[in-house]
N, C-alpha and C positions, 0 to 999 in steps of 0.2 A: 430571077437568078436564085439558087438555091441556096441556104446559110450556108449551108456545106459547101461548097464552093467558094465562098464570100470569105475573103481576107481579117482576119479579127485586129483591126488595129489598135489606134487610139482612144478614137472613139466609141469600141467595143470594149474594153478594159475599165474605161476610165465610169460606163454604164454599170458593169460588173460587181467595181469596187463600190460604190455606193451603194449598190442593192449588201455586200459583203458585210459592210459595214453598219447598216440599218439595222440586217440580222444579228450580228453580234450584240449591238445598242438593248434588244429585246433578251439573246440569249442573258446575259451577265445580271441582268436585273432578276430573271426567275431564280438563276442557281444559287445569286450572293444572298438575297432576303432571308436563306432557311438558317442560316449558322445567328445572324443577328435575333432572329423571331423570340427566342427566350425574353430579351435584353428588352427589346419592343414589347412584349405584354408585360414584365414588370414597371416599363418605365409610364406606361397607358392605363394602369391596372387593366388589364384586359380581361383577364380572367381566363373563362371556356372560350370566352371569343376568339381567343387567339386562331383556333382552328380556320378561322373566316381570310385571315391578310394571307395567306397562300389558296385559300379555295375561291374567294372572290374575283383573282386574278385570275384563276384558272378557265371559272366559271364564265366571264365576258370573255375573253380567249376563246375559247371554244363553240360559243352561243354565235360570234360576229362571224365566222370563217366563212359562211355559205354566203352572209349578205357581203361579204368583200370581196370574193368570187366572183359575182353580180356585177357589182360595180364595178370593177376592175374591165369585165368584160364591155361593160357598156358606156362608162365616161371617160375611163381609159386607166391604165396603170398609174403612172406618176400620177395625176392628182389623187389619186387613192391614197397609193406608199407615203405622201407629204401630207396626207391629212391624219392618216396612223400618226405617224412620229409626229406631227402635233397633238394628238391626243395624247401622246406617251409622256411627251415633254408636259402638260398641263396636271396629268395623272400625277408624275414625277415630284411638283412641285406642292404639290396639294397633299402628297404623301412626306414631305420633309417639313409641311409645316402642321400638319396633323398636331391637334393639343387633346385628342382623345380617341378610342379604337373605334367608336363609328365613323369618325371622319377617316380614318385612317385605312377603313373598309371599303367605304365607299369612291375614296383616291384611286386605292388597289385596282377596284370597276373599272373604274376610268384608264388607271394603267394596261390595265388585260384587253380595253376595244382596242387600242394603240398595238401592247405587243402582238396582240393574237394577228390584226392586221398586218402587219410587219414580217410576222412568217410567213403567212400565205402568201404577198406580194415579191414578197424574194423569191421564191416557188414558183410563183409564175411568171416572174418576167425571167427567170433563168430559162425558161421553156418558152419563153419568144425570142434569147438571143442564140441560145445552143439549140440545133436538133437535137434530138433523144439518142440518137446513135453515137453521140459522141458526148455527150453530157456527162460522162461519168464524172472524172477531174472536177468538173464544175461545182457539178451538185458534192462531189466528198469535200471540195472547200468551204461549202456550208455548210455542212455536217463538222470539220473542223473549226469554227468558229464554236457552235454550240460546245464540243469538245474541248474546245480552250478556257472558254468558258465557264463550264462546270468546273474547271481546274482550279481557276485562278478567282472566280466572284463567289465561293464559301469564305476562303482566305480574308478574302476584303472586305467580305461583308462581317466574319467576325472578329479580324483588327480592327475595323470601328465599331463596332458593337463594345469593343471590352478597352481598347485605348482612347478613341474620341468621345464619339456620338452616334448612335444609328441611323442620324438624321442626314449624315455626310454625307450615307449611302443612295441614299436618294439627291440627292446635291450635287453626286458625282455626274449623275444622269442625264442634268439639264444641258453641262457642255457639251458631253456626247451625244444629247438629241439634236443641240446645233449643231453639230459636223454632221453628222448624217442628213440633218435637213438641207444645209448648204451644198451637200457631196449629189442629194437626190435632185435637188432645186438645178443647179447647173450642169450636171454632167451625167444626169439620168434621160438619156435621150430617146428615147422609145417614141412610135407614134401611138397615138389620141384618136381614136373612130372619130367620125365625123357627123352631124348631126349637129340640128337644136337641142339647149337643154332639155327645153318641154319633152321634144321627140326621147329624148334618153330618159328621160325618166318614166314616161309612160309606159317605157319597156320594164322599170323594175316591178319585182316580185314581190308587193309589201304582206298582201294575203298571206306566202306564202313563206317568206323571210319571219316576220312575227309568229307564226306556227310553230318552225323549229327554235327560236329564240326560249318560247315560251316552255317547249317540251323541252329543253336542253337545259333550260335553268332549275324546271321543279327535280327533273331526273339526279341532277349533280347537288342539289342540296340534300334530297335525300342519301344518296351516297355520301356526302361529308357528316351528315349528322349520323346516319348506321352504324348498329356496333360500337359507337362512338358515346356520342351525348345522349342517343337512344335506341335502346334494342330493334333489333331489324324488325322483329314483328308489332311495333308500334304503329299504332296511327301516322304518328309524327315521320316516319319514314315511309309506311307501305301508302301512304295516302300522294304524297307527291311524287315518288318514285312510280305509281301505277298508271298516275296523271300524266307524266312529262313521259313515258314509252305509247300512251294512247294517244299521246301530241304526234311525237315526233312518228307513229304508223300515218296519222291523218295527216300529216307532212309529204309523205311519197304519195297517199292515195290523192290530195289533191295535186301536187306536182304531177303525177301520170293523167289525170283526166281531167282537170279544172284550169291549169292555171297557164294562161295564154303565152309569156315569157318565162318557164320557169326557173327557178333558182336553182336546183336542181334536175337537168336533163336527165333521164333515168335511163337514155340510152348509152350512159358510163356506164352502166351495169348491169348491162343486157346481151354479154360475152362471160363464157366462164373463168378467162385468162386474169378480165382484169378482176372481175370480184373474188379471185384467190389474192391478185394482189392488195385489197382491199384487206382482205381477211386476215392476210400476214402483215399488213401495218394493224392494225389492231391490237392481234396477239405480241405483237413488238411492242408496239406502249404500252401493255400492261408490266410486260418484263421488263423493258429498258428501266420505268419512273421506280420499279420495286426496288431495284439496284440501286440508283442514284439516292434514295430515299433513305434506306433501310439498311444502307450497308455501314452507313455513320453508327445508326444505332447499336450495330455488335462493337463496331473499336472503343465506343463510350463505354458500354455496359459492360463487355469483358476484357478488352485492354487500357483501361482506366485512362481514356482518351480525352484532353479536351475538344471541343467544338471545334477549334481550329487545327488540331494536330489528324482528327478524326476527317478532316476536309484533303485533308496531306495523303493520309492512308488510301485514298479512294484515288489517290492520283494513277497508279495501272490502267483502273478504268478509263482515266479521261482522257490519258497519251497515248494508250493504242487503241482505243476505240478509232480514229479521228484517221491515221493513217494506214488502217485497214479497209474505213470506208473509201477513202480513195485508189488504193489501189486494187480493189475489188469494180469497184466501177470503171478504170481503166480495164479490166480484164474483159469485161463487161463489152467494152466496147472493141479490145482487140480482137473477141473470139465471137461475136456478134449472138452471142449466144445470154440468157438472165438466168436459165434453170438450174444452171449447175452452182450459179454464186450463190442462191439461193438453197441447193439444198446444203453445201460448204457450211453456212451462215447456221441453221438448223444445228445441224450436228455440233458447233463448237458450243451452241447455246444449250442445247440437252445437257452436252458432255459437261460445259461449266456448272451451269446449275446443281448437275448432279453430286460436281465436287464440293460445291457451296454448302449442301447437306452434309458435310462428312466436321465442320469447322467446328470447333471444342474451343470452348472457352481458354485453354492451355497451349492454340494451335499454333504452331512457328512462322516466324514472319513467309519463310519460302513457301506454307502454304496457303497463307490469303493472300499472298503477293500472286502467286501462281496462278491459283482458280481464279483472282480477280482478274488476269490476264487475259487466261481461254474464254473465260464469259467475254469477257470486253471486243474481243477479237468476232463472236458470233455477231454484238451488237451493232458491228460496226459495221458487218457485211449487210446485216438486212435492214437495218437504217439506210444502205445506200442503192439498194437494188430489190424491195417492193415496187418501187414506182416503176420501176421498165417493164413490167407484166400490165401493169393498169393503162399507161398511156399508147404502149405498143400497139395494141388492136383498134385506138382510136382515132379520128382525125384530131388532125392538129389543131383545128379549131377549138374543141371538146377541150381544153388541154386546162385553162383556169376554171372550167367547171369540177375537170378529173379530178386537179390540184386542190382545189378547194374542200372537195372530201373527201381526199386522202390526207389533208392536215387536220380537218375536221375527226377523221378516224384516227389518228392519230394523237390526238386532243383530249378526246373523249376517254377516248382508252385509258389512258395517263390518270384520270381522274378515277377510274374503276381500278388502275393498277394502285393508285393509295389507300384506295378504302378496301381493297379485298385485302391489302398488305397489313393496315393498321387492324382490322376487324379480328384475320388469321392470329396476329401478332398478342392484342388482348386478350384472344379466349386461349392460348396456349400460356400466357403469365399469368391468367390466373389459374390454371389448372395445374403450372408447373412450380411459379413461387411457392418459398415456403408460407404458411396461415398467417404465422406471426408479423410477419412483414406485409403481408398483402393488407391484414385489415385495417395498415394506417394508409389506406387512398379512399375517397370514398368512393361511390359511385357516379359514371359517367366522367371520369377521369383518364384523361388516356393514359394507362400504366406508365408504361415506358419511359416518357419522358416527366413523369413525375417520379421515378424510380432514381434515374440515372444521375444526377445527383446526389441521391444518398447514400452511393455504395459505397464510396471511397471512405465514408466514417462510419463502416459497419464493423464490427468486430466481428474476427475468425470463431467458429468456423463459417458464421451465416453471410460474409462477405462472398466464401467463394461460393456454397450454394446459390445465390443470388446470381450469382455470374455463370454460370451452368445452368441453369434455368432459363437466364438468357438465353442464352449458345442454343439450347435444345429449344425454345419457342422458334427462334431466328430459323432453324433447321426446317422447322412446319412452314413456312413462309416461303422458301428458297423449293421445297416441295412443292406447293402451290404453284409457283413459276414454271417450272419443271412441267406441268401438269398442262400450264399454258401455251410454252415451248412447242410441248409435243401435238396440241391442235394447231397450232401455226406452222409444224413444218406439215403437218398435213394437207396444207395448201396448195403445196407445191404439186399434189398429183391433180389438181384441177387445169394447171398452166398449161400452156403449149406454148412452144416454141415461137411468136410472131415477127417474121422483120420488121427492124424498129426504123423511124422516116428518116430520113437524110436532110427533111428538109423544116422550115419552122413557120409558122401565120405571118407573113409577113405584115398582112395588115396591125399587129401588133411589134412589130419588128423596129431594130434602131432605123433613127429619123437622121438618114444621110444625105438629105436632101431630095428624096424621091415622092411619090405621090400614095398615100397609105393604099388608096383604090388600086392602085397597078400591083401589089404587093399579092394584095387578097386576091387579085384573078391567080398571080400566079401559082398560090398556094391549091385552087380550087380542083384543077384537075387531078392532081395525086392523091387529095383525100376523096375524091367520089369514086377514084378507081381500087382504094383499100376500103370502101365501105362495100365494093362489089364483090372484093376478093375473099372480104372475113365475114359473109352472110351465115355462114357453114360455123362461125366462132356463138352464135345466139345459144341461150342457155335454154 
């Protein structure tokens, strides 16, 4: 019987919610850490390191997503999603009792195999309860949680940061990884392939999993250290950065010819539908994180913002991002059609960005109220409808491999969308601050947030040059995007039109009492007859 068919009751909702819930647990914890981060390297002396308690997070996030993929497919979901948020809850705790920035780094680590896990497993078990044909609603309620998210964990994280402790924030974490673990433990009902352990694990890909971990790690560090702690053309960056892309090439050449289960099936991306969609989640993370990141920094620098009022200002972004993405994926599914929401999506992102460039240190609330709108509104569209070009041509089988790196591309992205932001960001305040101001940083300082700080006790006129300076670096950055934008809507001329399944793996499907084996015959025929029908989609 097919999902689509199949009544969504109790025990579909109640699977839902807990997968809803786990991602939120992840969501709140990335967006609250950035407004405390000041508070946290003065009270660690942290120093330069500070740049590490958001990259280290990033960096195990991003690095686990293929081997959770994996496992996900071969020991089953729920013990996967409950061993994440045990690692997040252990991360959590290890991060609130931190008594110095290496421990505090290496917590982080631990937190990011948990969240990074956490996303990906909500990504895929949403695509063993929903077919894709109707998934929109589903998947834009996970897109709103992240969206609530970002609204409300800068706020929290910095009223404690500047009323408590930073240490809360992480302390908040721990009852919320117990609900989520208790909500996944009991009411996450999905089946578990079947097999011996031995047999399951002789399927994973450790050759092939430790490849991309190891390419994904040197690549992201040198991109956190770039432009940053050290010029792009240093050793210190072109030496790991050159390493971790010759990893992660020798990552697909053995997944195509060596590796007998791999982590990656490379026949995700051997259609030219889904690797446009692939290509537009990409170009979406480099813009989406630029935004989130960087837009704090103009309301500090030129509307003499604190960190939490600056958290407030970005709220356009975070309330209509959330229920654009859903009602774009409802559309999604009433018009059975992805090309059009996708190039919609495109264009509000062009058109925002473009207005983003126009922002003057003197601009009226109606216009950053405004442009952060139309941007938000593109974000929201291709946050929730990439994925139906990538899994549409696939079997449904494929579908936590697709998932896997499409949050993967998405991940990675995110971590390119900071450092091309903060790199753009630096070489434009120095070129555009006034001398006298710039030569109290020294170097390898990231300007900006050792700037922002001292404007408010600058005397006229050099306050407001300093704020105009801003404004017009902020503008080089927002170009940049811009420049991103418009290769990702480029995307869209690769697509075609695919119909999307009706139906989902059952062998992964809620455990309503029936037999996982019966589940998986049933799914088998519809995906061998869309592997016959899209041979013509091969790139």
């Amino acid at each position: 019987m097919s999902s689509a068919a199949r009544p969504k009751g109790s025990v579909f909702w109640l699977s839902y919610t807990s997968v809803v819930v786990c991602n939120f647990l992840s969501a709140l914890d990335v967006t609250a850490v950035s407004t405390a981060l000041p508070t946290i390297t003065k009270d660690l002396n942290g120093g330069e390191e500070f740049v590490w308690v958001g990259a280290a997070y990033n960096l195990a996030a991003a690095a686990i997503l293929p081997f959770t993929g994996q496992l996900a497919d071969i020991i089953g979901r729920r013990p996967i999603m409950l061993a994440c948020v045990g690692f997040f809850f252990l991360g959590s705790l290890l991060c609130a009792t931190a008594q110095n920035m290496h421990w505090l780094i290496a917590a982080r680590t631990v937190q990011g195999i948990g969240g990074g896990g956490i996303i990906n497993l909500a990504s895929i078990i949403t695509s063993d309860l929903v077919p894709l044909a109707e998934r929109g609603l589903y998947q834009g309620l996970l897109v709103l949680t992240w969206a609530f998210a970002a609204g409300v964990g800068p706020v929290i994280g910095g009223s404690f940061a500047q009323k408590v402790t930073w240490r809360w924030l992480f302390y908040l974490n721990l009852p919320l990884a117990g609900i989520a673990f208790f909500l996944a433990m009991i009411f996450l009902r999905v089946r578990t392939p079947e097999g011996s352990l031995r047999e399951k694990i002789s399927r994973i890909d450790f050759v092939g999993n430790f490849i991309i971990i190891a390419g994904t790690t040197l690549a992201l560090v040198a991109l956190t250290w770039g432009g940053i702690r050290y010029p792009w053309s240093s050793a210190h960056v072109l030496a790991p950065l050159i390493l971790g892309f010759l990893l992660i090439f020798l990552f697909f050449v053995y997944e195509a010819f060596f590796a007998k289960h791999p982590a990656l099936p490379l026949d995700i991306l051997a259609n030219r539908t889904s690797l446009a969609g692939y290509i537009g989640t990409f170009f979406h993370g480099i813009a989406s994180i630029a935004l989130i990141y960087y837009l704090p920094v103009y309301f500090q620098a030129c509307k003499d913002a604190s960190p939490i009022r600056s958290s407030v200002d970005i709220f356009p972004t975070a309330f209509i991002l959330s229920p654009f993405a859903i009602v774009f994926g409802v559309l999604v599914r009433v018009m059975k059609k992805y090309r059009p929401a996708n190039v919609i999506g495109w264009a509000f992102l062009l058109i925002g960005f473009g207005l983003l460039t126009l922002l003057k240190a003197d601009s009226s609330t109606g216009e950053w109220v405004g442009f952060q709108i139309i941007t938000a509104v593109g974000l929201g569209v291709i946050w929730a409808t990439t994925v139906y070009p990538i899994l549409a041509p696939l079997p449904v089988a494929r579908s936590a491999s697709a998932l896997a790196f499409y949050n993967f591309a998405r991940t990675f992205a995110q971590t390119w969308g900071v450092a091309i932001s903060a790199s753009v960001l630096q070489n434009e305040l120095k070129a555009n601050l006034p001398a006298d101001f710039l030569r109290a940083f020294p170097a390898g300082v990231e300007i900006a947030y050792a700037a922002i700080p001292a404007i408010a006790t600058l005397p006229q006129p050099l306050r407001d040059e300093v704020r105009a300076a801003f404004a017009t670096s902020m503008a080089s950055v927002w170009k940049a995007m811009l420049g991103f934008c418009a290769a990702g809507a480029l995307s869209v001329a690769l697509m075609r039109e695919v119909p999307m399944q009706s139906h989902t793996d059952d062998a992964y499907g809620l455990d309503e009492g029936g037999k996982a084996g019966e589940g998986a015959r049933d799914s088998e025929e519809p995906d061998e007859k869309r592997a016959a029908e899209l041979s013509e989609e091969a790139v």
